[in-house]
N, CA and C of each residue as an Amber inpcrd file, in Angstrom:
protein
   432
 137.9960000  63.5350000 129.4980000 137.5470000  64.8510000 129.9190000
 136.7830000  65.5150000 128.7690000 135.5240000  66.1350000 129.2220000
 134.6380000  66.5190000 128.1190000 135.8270000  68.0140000 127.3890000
 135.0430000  68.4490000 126.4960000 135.4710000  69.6400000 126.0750000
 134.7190000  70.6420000 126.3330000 135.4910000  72.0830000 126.5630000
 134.5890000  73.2280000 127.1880000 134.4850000  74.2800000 126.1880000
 132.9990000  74.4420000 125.9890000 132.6230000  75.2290000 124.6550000
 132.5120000  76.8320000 125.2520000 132.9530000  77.9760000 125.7240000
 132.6250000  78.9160000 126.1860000 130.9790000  79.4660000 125.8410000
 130.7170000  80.5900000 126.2470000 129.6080000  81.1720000 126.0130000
 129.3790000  81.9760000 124.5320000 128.6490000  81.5350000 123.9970000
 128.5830000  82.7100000 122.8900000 128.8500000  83.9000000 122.5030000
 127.8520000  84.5690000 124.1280000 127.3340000  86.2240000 124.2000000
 128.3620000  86.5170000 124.7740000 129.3340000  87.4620000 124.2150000
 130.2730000  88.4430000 124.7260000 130.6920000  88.5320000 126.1640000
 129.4360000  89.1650000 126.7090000 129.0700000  89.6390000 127.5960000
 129.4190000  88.3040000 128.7790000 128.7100000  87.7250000 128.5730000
 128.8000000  85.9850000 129.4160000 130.1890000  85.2760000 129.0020000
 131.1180000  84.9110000 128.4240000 132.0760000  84.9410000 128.2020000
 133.1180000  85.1460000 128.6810000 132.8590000  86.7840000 129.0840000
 133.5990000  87.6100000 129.7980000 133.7980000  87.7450000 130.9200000
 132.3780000  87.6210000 131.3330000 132.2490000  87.3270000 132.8560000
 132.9350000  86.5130000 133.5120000 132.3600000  84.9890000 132.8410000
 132.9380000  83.7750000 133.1840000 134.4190000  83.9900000 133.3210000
 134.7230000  84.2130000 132.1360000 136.4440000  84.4330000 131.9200000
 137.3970000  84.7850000 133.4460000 136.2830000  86.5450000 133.9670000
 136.8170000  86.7850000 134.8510000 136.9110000  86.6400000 136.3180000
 135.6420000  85.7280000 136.1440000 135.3760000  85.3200000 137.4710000
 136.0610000  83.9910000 137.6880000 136.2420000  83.1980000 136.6490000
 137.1210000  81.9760000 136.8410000 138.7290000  82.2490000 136.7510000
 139.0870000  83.3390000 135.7500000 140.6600000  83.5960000 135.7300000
 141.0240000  83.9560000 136.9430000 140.3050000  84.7140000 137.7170000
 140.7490000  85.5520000 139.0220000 140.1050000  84.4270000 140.3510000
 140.1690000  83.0420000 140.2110000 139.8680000  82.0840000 140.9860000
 138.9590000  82.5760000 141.7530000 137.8670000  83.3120000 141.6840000
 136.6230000  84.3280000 142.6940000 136.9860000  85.2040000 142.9670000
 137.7170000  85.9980000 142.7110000 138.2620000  87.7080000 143.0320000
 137.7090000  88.1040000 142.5090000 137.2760000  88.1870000 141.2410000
 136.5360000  89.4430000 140.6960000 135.5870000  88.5400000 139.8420000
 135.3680000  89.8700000 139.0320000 133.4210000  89.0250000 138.4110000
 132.7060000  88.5410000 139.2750000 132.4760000  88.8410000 140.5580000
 131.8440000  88.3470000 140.8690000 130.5980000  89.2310000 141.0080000
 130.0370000  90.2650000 140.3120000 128.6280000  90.5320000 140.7560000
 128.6800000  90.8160000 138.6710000 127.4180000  90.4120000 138.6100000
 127.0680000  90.6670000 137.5600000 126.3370000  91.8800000 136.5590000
 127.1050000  91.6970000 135.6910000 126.8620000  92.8910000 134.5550000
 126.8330000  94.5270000 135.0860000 127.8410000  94.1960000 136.1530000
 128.1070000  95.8440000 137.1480000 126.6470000  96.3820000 137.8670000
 125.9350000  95.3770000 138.1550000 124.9240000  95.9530000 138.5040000
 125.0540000  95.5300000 140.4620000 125.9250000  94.5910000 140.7750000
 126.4710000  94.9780000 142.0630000 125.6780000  93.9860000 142.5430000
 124.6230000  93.1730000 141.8960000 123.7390000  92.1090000 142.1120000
 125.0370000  90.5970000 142.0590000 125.3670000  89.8670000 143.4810000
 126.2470000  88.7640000 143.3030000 125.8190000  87.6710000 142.3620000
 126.7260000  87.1910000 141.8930000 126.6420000  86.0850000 140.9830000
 127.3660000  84.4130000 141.3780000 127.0800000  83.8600000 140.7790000
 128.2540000  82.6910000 140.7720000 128.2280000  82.1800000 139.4650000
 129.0110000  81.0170000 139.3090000 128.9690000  80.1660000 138.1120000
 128.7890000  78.8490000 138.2100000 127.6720000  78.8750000 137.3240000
 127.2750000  77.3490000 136.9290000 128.2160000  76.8060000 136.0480000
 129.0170000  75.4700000 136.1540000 129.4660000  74.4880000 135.2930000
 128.5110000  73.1460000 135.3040000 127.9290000  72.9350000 133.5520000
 126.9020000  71.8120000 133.6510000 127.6150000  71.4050000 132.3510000
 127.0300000  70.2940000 131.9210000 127.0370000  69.4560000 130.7400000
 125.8400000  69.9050000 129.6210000 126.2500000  70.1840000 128.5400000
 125.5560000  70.3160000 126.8870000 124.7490000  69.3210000 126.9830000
 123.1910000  69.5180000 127.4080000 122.7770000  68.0150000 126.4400000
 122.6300000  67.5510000 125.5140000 123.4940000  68.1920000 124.0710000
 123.2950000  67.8890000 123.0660000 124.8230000  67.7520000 122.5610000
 125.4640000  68.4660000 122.7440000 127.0010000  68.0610000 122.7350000
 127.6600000  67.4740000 123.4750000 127.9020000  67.4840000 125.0610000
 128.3480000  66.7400000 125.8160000 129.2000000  67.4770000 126.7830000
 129.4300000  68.7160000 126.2170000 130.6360000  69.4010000 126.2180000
 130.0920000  70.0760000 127.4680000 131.6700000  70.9050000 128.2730000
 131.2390000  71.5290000 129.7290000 130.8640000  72.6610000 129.1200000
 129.5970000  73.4580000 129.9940000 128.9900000  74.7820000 129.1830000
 128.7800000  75.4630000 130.7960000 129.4230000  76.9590000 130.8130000
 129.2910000  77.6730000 131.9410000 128.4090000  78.7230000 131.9830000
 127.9450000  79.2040000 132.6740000 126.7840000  80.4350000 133.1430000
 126.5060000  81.3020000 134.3080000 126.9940000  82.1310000 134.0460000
 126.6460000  83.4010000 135.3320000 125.1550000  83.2890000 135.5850000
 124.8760000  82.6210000 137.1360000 123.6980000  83.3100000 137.5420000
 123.6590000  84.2710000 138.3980000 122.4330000  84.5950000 139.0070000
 122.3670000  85.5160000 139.9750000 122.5480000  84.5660000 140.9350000
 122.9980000  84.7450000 142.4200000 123.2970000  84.1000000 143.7010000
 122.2330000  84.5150000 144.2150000 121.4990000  82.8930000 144.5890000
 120.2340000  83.2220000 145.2970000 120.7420000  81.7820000 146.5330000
 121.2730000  81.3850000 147.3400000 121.2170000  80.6470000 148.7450000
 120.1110000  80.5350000 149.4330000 119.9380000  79.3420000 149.4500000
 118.5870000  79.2130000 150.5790000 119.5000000  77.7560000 151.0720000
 119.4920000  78.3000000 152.5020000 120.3210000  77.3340000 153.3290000
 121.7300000  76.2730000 152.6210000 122.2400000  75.9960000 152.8390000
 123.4280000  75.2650000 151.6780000 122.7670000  74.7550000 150.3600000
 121.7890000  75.3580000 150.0360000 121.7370000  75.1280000 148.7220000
 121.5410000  76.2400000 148.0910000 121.4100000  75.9910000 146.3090000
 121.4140000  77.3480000 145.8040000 120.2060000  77.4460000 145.1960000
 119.0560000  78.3010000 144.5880000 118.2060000  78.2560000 143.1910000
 118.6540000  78.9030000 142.0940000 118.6540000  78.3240000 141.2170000
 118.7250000  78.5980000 139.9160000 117.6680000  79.2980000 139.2690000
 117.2110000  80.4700000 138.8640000 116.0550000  80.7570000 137.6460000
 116.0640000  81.1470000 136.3410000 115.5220000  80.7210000 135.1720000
 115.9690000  80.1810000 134.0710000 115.1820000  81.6420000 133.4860000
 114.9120000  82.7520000 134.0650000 114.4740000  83.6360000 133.5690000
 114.9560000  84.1390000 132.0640000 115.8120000  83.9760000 131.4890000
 116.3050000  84.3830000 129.7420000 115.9470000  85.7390000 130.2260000
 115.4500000  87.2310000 131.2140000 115.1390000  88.1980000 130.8200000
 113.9810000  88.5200000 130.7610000 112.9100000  87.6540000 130.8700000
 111.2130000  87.4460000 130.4230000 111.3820000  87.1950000 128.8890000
 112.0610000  86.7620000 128.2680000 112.1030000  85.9740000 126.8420000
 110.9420000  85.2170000 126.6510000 110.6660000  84.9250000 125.8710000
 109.1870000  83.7510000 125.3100000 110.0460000  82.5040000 125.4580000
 111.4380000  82.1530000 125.4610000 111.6470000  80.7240000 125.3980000
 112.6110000  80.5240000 126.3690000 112.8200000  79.2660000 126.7930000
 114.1160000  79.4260000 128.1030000 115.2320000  79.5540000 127.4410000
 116.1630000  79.7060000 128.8790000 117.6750000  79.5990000 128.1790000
 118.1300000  78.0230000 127.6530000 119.2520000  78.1130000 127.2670000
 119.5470000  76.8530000 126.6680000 119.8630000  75.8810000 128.2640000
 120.7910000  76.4490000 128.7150000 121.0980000  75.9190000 130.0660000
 119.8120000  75.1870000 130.9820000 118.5660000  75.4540000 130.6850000
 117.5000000  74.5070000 131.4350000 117.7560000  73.3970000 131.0290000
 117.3530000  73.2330000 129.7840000 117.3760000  71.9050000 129.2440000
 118.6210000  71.0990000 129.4070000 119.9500000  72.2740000 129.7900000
 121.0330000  71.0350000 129.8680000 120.8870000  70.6890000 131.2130000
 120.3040000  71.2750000 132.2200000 120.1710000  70.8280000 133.3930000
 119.3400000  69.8550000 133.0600000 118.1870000  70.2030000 132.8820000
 117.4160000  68.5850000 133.1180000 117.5430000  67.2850000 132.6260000
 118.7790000  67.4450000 131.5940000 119.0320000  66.0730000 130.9820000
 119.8400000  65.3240000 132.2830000 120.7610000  66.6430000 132.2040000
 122.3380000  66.4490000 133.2940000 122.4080000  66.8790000 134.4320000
 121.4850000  66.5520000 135.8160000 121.4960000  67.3310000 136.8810000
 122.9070000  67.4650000 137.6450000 123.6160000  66.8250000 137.3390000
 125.3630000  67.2710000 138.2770000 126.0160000  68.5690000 137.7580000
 125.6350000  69.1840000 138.6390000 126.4860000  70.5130000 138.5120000
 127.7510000  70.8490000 139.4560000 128.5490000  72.1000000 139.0280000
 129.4760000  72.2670000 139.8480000 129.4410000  73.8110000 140.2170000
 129.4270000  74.4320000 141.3240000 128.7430000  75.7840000 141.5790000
 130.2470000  76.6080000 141.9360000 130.4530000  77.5950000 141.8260000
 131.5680000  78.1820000 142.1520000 130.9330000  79.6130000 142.6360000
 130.8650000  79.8730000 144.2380000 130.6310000  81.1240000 145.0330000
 131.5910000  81.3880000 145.2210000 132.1310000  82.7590000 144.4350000
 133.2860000  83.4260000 144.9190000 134.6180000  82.7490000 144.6430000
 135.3570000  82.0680000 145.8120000 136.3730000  80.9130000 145.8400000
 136.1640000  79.8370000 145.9600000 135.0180000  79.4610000 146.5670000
 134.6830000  78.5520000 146.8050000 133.3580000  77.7160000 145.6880000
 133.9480000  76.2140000 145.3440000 133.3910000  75.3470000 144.2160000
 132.8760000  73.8700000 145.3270000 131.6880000  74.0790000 144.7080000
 130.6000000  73.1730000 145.2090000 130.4970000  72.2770000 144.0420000
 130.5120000  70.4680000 144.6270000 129.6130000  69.5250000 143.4940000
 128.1230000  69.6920000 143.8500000 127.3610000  69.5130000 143.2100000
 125.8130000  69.5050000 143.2850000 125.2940000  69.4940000 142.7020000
 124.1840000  68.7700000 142.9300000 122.7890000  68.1490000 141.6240000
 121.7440000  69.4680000 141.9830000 121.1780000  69.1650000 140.8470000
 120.2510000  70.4450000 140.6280000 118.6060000  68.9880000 140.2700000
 117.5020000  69.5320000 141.2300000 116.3470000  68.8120000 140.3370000
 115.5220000  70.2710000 140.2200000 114.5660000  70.2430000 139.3280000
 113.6290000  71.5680000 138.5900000 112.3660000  71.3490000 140.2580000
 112.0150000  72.1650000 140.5800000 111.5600000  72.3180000 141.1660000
 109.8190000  72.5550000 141.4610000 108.9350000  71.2460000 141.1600000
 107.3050000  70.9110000 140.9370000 106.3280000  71.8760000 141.9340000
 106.8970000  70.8640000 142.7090000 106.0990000  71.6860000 143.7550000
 105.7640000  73.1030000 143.9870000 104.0790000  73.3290000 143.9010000
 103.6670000  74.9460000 144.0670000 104.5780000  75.5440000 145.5160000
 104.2050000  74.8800000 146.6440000 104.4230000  75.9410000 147.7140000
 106.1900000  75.3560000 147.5550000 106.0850000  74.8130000 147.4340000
 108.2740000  75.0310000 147.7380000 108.8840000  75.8940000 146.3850000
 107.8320000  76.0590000 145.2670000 108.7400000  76.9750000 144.0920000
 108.1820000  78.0690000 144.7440000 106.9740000  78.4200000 144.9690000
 106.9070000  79.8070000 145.6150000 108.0250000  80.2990000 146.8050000
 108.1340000  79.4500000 147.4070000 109.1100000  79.8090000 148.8230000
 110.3290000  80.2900000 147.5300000 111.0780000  79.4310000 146.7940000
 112.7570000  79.7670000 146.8370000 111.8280000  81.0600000 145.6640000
 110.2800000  81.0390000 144.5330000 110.6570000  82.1190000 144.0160000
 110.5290000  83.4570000 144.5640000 110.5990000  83.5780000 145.9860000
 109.8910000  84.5760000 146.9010000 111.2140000  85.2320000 147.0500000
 112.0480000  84.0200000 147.7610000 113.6630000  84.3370000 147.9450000
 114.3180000  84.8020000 146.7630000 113.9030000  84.2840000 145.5250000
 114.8730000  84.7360000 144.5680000 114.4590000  86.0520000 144.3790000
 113.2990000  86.1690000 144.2020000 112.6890000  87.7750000 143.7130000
 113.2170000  88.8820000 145.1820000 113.2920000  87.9190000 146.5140000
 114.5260000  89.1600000 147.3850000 115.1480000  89.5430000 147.2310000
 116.3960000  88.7670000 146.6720000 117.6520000  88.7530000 145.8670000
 117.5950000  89.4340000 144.7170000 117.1000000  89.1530000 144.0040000
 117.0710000  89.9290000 142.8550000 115.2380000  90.4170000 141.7860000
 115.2560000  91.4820000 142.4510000 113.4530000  92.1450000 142.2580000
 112.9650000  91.7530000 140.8840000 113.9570000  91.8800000 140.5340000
 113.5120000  92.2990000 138.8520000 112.6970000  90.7470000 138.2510000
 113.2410000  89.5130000 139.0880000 112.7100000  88.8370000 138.4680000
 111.2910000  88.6170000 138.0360000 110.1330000  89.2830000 139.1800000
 108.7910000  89.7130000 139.1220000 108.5300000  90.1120000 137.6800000
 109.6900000  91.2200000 137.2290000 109.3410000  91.6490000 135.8580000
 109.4910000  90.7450000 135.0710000 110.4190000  89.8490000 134.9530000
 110.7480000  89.0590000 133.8180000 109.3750000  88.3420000 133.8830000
 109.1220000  87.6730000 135.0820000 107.8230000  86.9480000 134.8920000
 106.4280000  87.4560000 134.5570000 106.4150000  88.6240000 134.5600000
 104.8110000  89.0200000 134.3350000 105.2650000  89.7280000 132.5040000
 106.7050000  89.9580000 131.9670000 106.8730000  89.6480000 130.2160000
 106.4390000  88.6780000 130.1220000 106.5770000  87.5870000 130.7790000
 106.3130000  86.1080000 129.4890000 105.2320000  85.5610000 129.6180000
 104.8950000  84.8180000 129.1540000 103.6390000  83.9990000 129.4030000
 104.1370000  82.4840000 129.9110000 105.3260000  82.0520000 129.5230000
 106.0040000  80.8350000 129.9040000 105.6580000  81.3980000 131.5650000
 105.8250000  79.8170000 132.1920000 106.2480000  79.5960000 133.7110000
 107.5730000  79.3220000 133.9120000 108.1710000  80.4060000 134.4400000
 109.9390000  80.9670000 134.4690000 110.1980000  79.5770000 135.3890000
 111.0760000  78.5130000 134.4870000 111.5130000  77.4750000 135.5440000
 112.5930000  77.5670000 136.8940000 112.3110000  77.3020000 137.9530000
 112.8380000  77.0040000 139.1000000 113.6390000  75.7200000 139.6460000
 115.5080000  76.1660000 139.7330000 115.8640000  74.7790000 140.2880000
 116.3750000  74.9700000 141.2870000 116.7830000  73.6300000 142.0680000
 116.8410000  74.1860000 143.3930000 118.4680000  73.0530000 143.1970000
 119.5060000  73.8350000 143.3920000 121.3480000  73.0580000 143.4130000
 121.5960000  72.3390000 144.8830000 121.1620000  71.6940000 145.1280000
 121.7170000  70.8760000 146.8080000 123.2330000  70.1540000 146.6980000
 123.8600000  70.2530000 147.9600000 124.8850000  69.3570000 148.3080000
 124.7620000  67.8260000 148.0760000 125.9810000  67.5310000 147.2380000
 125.5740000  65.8640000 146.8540000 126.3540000  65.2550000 147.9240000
């Protein structure tokens, strides 16, 4: 069994903490902004180790998207890159924990579709993308 390195940032940490201690009872919308979340469990690609992450909950039909927005940061989060080494993820909505592979998502008109949906879900992402100059990566979590 790998080893599980928590989150750095306080803030993410905490979350996790409480959204996994309280088996999906609570934590579940993020940073009190009332916007739902879930949690990603993926693999370090550089350590090995299990590494967790509050995203925003974006569903498009039994699957989920992921967007690697950092905020509109100039660089991604660390978590892209562990996805793309390690696409098996494990998704936890609420109570309920999903296995599922994640692939990054190429295609113009199918990243536009889920980034259309994600920016429903959550507006702000428009902003993050017109901060950066990077192309905010898109994954799409399916049922394995």
């Amino acid at each position: 069994m790998a080893e599980y390195i928590p989150p750095t940032l306080d803030w993410v940490r905490e979350q996790v903490e409480l959204y996994e201690g309280s088996g999906g009872t609570e934590g579940t919308t993020l940073l009190d902004t009332g916007m739902p979340c879930i949690i990603v469990t993926h693999m370090g690609n550089k350590t090995g180790a299990i590494r967790k992450i509050p995203l925003m909950r974006v569903k498009v039909d039994n699957s989920y998207v992921l967007v690697g927005s950092m905020g509109g940061q100039p660089k991604n989060p660390v978590w892209v890159y562990n996805l793309r080494a390690n696409p098996d993820v494990e998704i936890r909505d609420r109570t309920e924990v999903f296995k599922m592979r994640v692939r990054e998502v190429e295609d113009e008109a199918e990243r536009q579709r889920l980034w259309d949906a994600s920016a429903e879900a959550f507006p702000t992402y428009n902003e993050y993308q017109a901060k950066t100059t990077r192309k905010i990566p898109v994954f799409l979590a399916e049922p394995v």
